[in-house]
FIZAVO-980965 format. One record per residue (C-alpha): residue number from 0; residue in three letters; x, y, z. Coordinates in Angstrom, 2 decimals, decimal comma. Example, Ala and Ser with C-alpha at 12.3 -4.5 7.8 and 13.67 -1.06 7.14 Angstrom:
<pts>
PT   k   r      px      py      pz
PT   0 Ala   12,30   -4,50    7,80
PT   1 Ser   13,67   -1,06    7,14
</pts>
This chain:
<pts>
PT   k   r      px      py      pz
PT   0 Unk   23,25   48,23   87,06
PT   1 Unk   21,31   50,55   84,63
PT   2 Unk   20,12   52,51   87,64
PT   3 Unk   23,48   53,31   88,84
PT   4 Unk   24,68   53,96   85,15
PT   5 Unk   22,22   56,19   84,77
PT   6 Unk   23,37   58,19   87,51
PT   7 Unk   26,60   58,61   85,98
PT   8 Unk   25,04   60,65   83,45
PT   9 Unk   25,34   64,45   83,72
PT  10 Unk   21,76   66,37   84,31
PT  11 Unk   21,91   68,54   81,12
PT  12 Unk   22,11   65,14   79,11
PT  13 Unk   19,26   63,61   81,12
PT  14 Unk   17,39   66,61   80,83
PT  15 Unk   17,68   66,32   77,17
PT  16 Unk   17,42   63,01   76,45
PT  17 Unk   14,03   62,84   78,82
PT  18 Unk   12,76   66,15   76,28
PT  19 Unk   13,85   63,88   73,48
PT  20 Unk   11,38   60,89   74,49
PT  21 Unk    8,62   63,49   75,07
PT  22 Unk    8,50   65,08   71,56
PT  23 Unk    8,59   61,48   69,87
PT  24 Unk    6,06   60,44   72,60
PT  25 Unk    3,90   63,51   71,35
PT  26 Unk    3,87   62,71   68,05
PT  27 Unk    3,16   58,91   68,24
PT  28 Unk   -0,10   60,51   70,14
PT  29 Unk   -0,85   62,59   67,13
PT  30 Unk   -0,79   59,51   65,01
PT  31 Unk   -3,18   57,48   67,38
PT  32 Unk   -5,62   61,04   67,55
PT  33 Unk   -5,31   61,12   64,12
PT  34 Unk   -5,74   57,57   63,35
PT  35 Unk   -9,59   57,70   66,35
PT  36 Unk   -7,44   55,07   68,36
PT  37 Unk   -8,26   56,73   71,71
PT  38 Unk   -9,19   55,52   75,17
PT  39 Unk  -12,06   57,21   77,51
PT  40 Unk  -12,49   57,20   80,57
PT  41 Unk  -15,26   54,28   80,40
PT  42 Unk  -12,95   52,13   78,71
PT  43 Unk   -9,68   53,01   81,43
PT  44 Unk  -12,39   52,29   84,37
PT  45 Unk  -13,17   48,87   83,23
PT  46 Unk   -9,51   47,88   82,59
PT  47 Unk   -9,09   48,96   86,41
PT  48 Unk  -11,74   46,76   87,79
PT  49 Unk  -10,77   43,83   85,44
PT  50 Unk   -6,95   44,53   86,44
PT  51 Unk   -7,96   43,92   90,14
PT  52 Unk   -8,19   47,51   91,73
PT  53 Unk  -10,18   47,24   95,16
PT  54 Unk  -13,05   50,02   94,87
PT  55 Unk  -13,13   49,86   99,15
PT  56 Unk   -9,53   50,59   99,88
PT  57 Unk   -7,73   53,76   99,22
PT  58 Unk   -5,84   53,78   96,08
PT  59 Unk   -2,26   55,74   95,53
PT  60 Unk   -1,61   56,46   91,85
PT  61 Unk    1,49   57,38   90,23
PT  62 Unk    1,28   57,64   86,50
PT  63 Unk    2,50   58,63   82,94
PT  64 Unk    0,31   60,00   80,96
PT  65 Unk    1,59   59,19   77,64
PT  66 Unk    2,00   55,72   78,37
PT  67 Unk   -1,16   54,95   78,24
PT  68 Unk   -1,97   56,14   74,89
PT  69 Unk   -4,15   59,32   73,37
PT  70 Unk   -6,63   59,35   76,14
PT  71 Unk   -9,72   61,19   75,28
PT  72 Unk  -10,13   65,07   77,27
PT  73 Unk   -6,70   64,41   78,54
PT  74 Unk   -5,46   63,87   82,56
PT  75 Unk   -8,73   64,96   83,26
PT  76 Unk   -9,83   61,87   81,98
PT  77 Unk   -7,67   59,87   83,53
PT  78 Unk   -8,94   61,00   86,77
PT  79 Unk  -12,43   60,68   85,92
PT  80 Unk  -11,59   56,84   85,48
PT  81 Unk   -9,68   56,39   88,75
PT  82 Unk  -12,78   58,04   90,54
PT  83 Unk  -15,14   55,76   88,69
PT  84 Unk  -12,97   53,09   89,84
PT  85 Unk  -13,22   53,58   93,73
PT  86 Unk  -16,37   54,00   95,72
PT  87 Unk  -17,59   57,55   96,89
PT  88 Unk  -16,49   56,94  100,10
PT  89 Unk  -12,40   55,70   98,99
PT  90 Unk  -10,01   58,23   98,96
PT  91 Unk   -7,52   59,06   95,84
PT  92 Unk   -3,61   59,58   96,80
PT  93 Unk   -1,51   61,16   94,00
PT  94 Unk    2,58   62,44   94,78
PT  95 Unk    2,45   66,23   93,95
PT  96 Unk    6,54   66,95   94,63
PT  97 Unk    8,10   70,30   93,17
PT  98 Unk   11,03   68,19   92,91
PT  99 Unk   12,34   66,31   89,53
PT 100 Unk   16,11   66,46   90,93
PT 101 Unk   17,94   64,96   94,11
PT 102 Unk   16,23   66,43   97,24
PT 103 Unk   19,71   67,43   98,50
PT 104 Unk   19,49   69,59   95,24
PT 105 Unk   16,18   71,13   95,90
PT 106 Unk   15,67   74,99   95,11
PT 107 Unk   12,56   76,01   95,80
PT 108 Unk   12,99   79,21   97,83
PT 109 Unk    9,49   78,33   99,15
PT 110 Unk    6,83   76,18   98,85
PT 111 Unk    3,35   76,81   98,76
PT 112 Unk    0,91   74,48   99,30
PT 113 Unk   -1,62   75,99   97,46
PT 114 Unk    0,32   77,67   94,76
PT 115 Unk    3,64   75,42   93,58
PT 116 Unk    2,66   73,29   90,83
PT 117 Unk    3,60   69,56   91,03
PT 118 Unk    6,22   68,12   88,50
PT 119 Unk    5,54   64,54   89,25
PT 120 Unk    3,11   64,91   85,44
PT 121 Unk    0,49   66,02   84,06
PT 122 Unk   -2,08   63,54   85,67
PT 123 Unk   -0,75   64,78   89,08
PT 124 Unk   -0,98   68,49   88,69
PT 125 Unk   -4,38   68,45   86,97
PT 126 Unk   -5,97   66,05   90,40
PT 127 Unk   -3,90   69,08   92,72
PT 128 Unk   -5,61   71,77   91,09
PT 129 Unk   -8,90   70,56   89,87
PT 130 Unk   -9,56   67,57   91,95
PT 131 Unk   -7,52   67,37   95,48
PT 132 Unk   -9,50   68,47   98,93
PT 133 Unk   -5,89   68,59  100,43
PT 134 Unk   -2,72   68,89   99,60
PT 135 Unk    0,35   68,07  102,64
PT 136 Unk    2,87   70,53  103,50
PT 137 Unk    5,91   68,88  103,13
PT 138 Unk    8,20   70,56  101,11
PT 139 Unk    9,93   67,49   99,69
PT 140 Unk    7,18   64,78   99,11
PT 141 Unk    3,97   66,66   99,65
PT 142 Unk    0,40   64,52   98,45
PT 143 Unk   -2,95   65,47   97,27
PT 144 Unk   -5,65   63,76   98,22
PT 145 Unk   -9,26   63,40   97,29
PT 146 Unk  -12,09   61,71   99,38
PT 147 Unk  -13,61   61,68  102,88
PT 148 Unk   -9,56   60,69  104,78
PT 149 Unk   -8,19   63,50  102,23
PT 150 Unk   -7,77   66,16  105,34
PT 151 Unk   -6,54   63,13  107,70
PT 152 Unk   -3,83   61,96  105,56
PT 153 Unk   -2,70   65,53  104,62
PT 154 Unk   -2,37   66,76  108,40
PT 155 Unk    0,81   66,94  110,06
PT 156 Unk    3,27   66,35  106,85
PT 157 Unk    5,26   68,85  107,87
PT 158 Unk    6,21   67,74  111,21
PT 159 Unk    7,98   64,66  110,65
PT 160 Unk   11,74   64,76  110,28
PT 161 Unk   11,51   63,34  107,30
PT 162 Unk    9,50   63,11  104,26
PT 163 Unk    8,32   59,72  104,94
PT 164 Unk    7,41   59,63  108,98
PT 165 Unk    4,66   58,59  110,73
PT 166 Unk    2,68   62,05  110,48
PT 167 Unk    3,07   61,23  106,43
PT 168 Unk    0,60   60,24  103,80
PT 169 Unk    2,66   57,66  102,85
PT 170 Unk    2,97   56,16  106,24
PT 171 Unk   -0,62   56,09  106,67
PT 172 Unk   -1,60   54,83  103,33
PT 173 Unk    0,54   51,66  104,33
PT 174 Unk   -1,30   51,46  107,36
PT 175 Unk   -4,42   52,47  106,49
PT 176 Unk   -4,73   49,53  104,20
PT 177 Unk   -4,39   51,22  100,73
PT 178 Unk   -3,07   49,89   97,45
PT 179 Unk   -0,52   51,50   95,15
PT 180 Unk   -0,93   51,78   91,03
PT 181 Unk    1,89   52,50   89,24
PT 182 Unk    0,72   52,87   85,55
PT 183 Unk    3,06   53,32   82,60
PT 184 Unk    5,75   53,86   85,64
PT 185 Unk    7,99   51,06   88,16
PT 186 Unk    9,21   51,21   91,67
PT 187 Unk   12,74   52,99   90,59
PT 188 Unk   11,04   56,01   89,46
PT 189 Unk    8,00   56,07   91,51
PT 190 Unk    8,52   53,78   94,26
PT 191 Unk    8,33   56,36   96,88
PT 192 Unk    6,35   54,44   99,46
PT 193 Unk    9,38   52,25   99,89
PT 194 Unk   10,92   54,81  101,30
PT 195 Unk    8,26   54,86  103,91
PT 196 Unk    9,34   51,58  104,82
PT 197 Unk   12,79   52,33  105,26
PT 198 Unk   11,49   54,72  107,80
PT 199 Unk    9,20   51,98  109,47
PT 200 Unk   12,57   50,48  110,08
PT 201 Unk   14,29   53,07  111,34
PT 202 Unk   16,28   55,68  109,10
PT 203 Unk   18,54   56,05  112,64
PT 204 Unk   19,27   52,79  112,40
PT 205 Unk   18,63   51,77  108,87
PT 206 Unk   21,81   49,99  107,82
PT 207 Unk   22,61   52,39  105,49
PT 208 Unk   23,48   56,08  104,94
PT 209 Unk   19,77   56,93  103,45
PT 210 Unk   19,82   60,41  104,71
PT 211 Unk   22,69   63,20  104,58
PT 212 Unk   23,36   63,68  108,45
PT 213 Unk   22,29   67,80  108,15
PT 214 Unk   18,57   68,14  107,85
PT 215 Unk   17,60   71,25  105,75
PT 216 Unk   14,95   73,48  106,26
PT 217 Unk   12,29   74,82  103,94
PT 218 Unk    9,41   77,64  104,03
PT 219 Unk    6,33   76,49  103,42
PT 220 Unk    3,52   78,70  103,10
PT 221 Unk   -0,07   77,97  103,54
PT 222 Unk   -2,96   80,22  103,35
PT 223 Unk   -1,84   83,39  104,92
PT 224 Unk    0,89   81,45  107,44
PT 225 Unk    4,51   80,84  106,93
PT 226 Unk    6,36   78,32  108,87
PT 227 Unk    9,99   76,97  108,37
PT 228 Unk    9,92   73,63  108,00
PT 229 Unk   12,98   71,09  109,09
PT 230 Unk   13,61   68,20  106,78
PT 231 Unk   16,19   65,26  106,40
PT 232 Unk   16,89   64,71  102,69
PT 233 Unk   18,00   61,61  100,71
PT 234 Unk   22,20   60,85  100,49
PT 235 Unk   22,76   61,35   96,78
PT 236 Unk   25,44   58,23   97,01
PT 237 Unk   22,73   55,95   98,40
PT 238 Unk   20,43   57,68   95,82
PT 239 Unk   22,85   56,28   92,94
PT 240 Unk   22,55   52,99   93,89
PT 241 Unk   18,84   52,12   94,14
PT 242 Unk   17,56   48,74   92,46
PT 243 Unk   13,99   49,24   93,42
PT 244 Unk   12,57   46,99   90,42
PT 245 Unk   14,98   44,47   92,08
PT 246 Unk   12,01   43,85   94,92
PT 247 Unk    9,35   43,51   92,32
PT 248 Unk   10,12   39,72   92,09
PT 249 Unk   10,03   39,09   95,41
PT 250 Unk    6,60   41,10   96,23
PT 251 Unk    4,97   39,14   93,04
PT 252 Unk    6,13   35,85   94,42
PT 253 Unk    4,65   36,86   98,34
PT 254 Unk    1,20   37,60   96,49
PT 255 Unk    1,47   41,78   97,18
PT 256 Unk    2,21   42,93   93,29
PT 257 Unk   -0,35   42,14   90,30
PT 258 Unk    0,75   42,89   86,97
PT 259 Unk   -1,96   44,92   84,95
PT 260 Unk   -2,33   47,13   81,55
PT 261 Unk   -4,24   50,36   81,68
PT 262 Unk   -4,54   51,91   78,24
PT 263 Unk   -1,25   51,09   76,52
PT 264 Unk    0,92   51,23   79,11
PT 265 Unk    1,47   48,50   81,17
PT 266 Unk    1,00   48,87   85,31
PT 267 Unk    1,38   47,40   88,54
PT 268 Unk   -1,02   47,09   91,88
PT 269 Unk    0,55   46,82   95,01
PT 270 Unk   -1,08   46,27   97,93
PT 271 Unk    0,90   48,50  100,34
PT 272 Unk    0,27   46,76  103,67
PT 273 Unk    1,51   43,98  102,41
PT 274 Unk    4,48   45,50  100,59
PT 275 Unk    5,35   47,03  104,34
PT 276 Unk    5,24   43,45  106,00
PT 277 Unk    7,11   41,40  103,86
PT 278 Unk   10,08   43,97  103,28
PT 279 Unk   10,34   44,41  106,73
PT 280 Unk   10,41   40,59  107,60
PT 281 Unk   13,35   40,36  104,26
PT 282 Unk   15,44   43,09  105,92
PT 283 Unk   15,35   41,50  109,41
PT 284 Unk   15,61   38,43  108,00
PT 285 Unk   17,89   38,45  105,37
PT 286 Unk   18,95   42,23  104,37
PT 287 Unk   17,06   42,90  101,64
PT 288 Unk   16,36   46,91  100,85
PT 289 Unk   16,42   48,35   97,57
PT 290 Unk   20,19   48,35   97,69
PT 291 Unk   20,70   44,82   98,30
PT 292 Unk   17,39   43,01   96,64
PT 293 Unk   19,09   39,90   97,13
PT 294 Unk   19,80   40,15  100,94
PT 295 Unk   23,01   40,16  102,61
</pts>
């Protein structure tokens, strides 16, 4: 219900109210910086491995930065701590979207793989630019990667019809055995890899509406090439009516979501194969997506 309120809201006033909670946000920091109650990256990598994060598998991260506290040298850090928490050869997965609005409202004249800055946070743009080995060329849902598979799961993005196919990094990561970290952030704002298993389904046959029936397209640059690049996008009516956190119960109880603290803020690992196998057994079973979490 207080997903699909939400979406009632106009934009200006979400926009607003979301550079509301930042300013407070930034000066509750202050008072920790001020006060030497910080966290380094030593301290973030052993709350990782206590919190149960596999340093063999491949490890998605989405994350809020100020959740977790005044964190010493900043998203840097942060990153520094994820690395220390994986071995050297486990790749790191962060989203790096343009996008903060509805894809159907996207308005990027073009994207540039190389260039256009991700707005998924701070954590996310500092790993693109200082960190990543690849980056995908999807226009919608592109990844960065970092690691020895960061090339593999960054190739062919941008030829699957829609951001989540079997050419994605999301698709693979499920695959590929990987787990997902969602720190200071849940699945309804960051729980794009259920998407990907919408599309292990079948968005043709998915029993909803997911995707407006006209696929846009996109340029996407990279290096010295442009391409145009053909994309489904998300229905903004099915959009409204997400209950993602709905599925968290349900993944807890089949043994796939651990709940963890990292700094402040509190987290969740998901182990994404897992996640994959027992939402597609609910939905054939019973109906459940993250429209109807209780089946139908």
């Amino acid at each position: 219900m207080k997903d699909i309120l939400r979406s009632l809201v106009p934009s200006t006033i979400l926009e607003w109210n979301r550079a509301r909670k930042k300013q407070l946000r930034r000066i509750a920091l202050d008072k920790k910086r001020n006060k030497g109650d910080t966290w380094t990256a030593e301290k973030l990598t052993q709350q990782l491995l206590d919190g149960g994060v596999d340093p063999t598998r491949d490890l998605l991260v989405h994350s809020s930065l100020s959740a977790i506290g005044y964190v010493e040298g900043g998203p840097s850090t942060v990153v520094h701590a994820l690395l220390g928490s994986i071995d050297a050869d486990t790749t790191l997965l962060m989203p790096s979207s343009p996008v903060v609005t509805l894809q159907a409202e996207h308005g990027l004249e073009e994207f540039d793989v190389a260039q256009t800055p991700s707005r998924m946070g701070a954590i996310t743009e500092v790993f693109r630019t200082e960190f990543a080995h690849a980056r995908s060329a999807h226009p919608l849902e592109p990844v960065a990667a970092y690691g020895p598979k960061a090339i593999d799961y960054c190739t062919g993005h941008h030829t699957d019809a829609t951001p989540y196919g079997v050419h994605s990094p999301w698709r693979k990561h499920m695959e590929w055995n990987g787990q997902i970290l969602y720190i200071g952030t849940t699945l309804i704002n960051s729980g794009t890899s259920l998407h990907a298993v919408e599309d292990a389904i079948g968005w043709k046959t998915f029993k909803f509406p997911i995707y407006l029936p006209k696929s846009r397209t996109f340029k996407v640059t990279s290096g010295q090439r442009t391409v145009e690049v053909v994309s489904k996008v998300h229905n903004p009516e099915m959009s409204a009516k997400r209950e993602c956190d709905g599925l968290i119960p349900l993944l807890e109880k089949e043994g796939a979501l651990r709940h963890l603290q990292i700094g402040e803020a509190k987290a969740l690992l998901v182990d994404a194969a897992q996640m994959k196998s027992i939402l597609l057994k609910a939905y054939t079973s019973n109906g459940v997506t993250m429209y109807t979490t209780s089946g139908s």
